[in-house]
N, C-alpha and C positions, 0 to 999 in steps of 0.2 A: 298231490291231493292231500298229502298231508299236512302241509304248512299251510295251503291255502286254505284248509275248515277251520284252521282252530282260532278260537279268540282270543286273543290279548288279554289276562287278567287285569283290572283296573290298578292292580302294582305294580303294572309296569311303567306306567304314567311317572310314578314315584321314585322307580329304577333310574327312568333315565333322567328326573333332576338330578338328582343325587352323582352319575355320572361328568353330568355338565359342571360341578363344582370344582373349582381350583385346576392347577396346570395336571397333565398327566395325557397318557397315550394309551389311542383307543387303536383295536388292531383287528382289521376286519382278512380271514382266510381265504380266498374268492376262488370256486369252481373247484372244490375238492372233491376225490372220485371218493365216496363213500355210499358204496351201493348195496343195498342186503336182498338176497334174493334166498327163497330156499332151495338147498341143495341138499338131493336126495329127502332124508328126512328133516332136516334141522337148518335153520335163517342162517344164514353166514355172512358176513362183510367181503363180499368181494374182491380178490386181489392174484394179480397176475402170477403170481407164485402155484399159489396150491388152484387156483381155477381157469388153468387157462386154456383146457378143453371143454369144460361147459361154458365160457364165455365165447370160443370160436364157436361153438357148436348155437349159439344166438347170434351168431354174427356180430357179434362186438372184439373189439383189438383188444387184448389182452394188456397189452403195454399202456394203455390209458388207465388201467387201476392200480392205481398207486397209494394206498389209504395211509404206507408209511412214512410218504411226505409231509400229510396231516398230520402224525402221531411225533413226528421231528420236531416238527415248526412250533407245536404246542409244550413240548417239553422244552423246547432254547426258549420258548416265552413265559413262562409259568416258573422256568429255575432258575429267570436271571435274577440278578440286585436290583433291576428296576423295579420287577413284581414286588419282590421279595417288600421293599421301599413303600408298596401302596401308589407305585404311580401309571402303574395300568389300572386305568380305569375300568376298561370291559376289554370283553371277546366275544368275537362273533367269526360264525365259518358261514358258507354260504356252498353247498354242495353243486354237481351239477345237474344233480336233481330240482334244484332249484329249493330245496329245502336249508330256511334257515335255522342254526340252534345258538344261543349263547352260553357261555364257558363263566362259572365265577372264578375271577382271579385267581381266587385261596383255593382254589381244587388242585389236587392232587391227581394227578394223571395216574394209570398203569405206567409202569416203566415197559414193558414188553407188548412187541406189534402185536401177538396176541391175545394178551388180556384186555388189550385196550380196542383191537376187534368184538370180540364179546361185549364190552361197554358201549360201543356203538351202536350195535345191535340192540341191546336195549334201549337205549335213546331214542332210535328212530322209530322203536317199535311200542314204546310205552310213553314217547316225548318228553318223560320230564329223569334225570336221575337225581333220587335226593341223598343229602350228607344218612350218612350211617348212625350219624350220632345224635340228630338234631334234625330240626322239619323245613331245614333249608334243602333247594334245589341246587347244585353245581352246578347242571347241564339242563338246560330245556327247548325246544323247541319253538318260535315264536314264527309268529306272521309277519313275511316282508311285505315290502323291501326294508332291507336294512337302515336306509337313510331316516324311515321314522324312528327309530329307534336312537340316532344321532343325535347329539346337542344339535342346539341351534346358531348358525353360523361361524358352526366349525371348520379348520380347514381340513381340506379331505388330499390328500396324494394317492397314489398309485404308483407301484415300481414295474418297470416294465425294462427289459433289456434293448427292447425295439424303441426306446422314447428317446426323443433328439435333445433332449435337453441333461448332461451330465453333470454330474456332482459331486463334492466328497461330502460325505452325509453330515460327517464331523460338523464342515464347516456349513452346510446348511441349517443342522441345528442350533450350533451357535449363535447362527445369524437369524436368531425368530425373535420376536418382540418380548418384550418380561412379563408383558403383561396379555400373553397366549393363552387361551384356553386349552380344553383340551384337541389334542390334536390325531386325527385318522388317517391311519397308512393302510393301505387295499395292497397285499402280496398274495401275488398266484400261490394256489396250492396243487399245483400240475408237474408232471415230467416235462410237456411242454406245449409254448403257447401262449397267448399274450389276455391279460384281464378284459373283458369286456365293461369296465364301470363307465359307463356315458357321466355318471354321475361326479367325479374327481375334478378338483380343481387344477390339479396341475398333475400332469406325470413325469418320473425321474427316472432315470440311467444311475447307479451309483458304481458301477464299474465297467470297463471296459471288456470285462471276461461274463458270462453267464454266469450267476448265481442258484444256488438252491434256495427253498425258501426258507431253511432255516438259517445260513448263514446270513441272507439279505435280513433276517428279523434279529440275527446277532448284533449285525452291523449296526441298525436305528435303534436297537437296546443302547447297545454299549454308548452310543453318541450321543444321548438321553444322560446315560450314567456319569459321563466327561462334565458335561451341563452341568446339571444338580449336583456334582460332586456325590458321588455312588459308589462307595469303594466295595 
């Protein structure tokens, strides 16, 4: 309900040219458990640790909330040399609420699952969080799907453990044209389970063993960083 009322500001049109410019990597979260419910008296972000009596007691698996998956994947994306470089272009999570929110680059995360619990909570609950110093937004919540939000004729992948097609990421990267725009990777953000993106151009395997999702977004950073020369 909440992603699906809210409007688009008309700078977001602007966002995403600005996005489509020059090479660089877009990195979409897909199907992150980021659920606020209140408990007792006060909203909380949901997670199988401290709630997993009032989650059974809804009849939900406790083992499906994982918010510290998201909070991983976001700090190995946000403190590599790629970000660091300017060559993430955007972030986008996609909850399995079905709620979408985007991340700026230059934000600064909580280091701790719990300050960064509380950050979510206000996100989902006020939609936009703005810089502290300045009347920019880090975090906000937009209307999908995602793909409007995408350049145009970008290519789009998906990593998926279950995908028949393997790869060393290395050498996939290397192997892309020089003259790429920028380019979208869809990593689960789940303990487990496979993306649903009908939308992806191709899906990849890049190991033989199960990945997290932060190591899998180490992996296409660092192959990024080989590229470009990223020390």
């Amino acid at each position: 309900m909440v992603a699906g009322g809210l409007q688009p500001p008309p700078a977001e049109e602007e966002e995403a040219a600005a996005v489509a410019q020059g090479q660089g990597v877009i990195f979409v979260l897909d199907d992150a458990q980021l659920e606020v419910a209140q408990v007792g008296k006060t909203y909380q972000l949901l997670n199988c640790d401290d709630h997993a009596t009032y989650l059974r007691k809804h009849g939900k698996d406790p083992a499906l909330y994982r918010p510290d998956i998201c909070h991983q994947a976001l700090l190995n994306v946000l403190d590599s040399p790629l970000n660091k470089a300017g060559k993430i272009k955007a972030i986008y999570v996609r909850t399995r609420k079905n709620v979408l929110f985007s991340i700026n680059p230059k934000t600064r995360i909580p280091r701790t699952i719990k300050r960064f619990s509380g950050l979510m909570v206000q996100l989902l609950q006020k939609l936009s969080i703005r810089a502290t110093n300045g009347p920019d937004k880090l975090m906000k919540v937009i209307k999908g799907p995602v793909t409007k939000h995408l350049p145009l004729n970008c290519r789009r992948v998906g990593f998926s453990f279950a995908a028949t097609k393997r790869v060393a990421i290395h050498e996939y990267v290397a192997g892309l044209p020089e003259d790429t725009g920028p380019i979208v990777f869809v990593v689960g953000a789940f303990a487990h389970g496979k993306i649903e993106a009908s939308w992806v151009d191709e899906e990849l395997n890049i190991s033989e063993y199960p990945l997290s999702a932060a190591y899998c977004l180490a992996r296409i950073s660092n192959a990024f960083e080989m590229r470009w020369k990223i020390v």
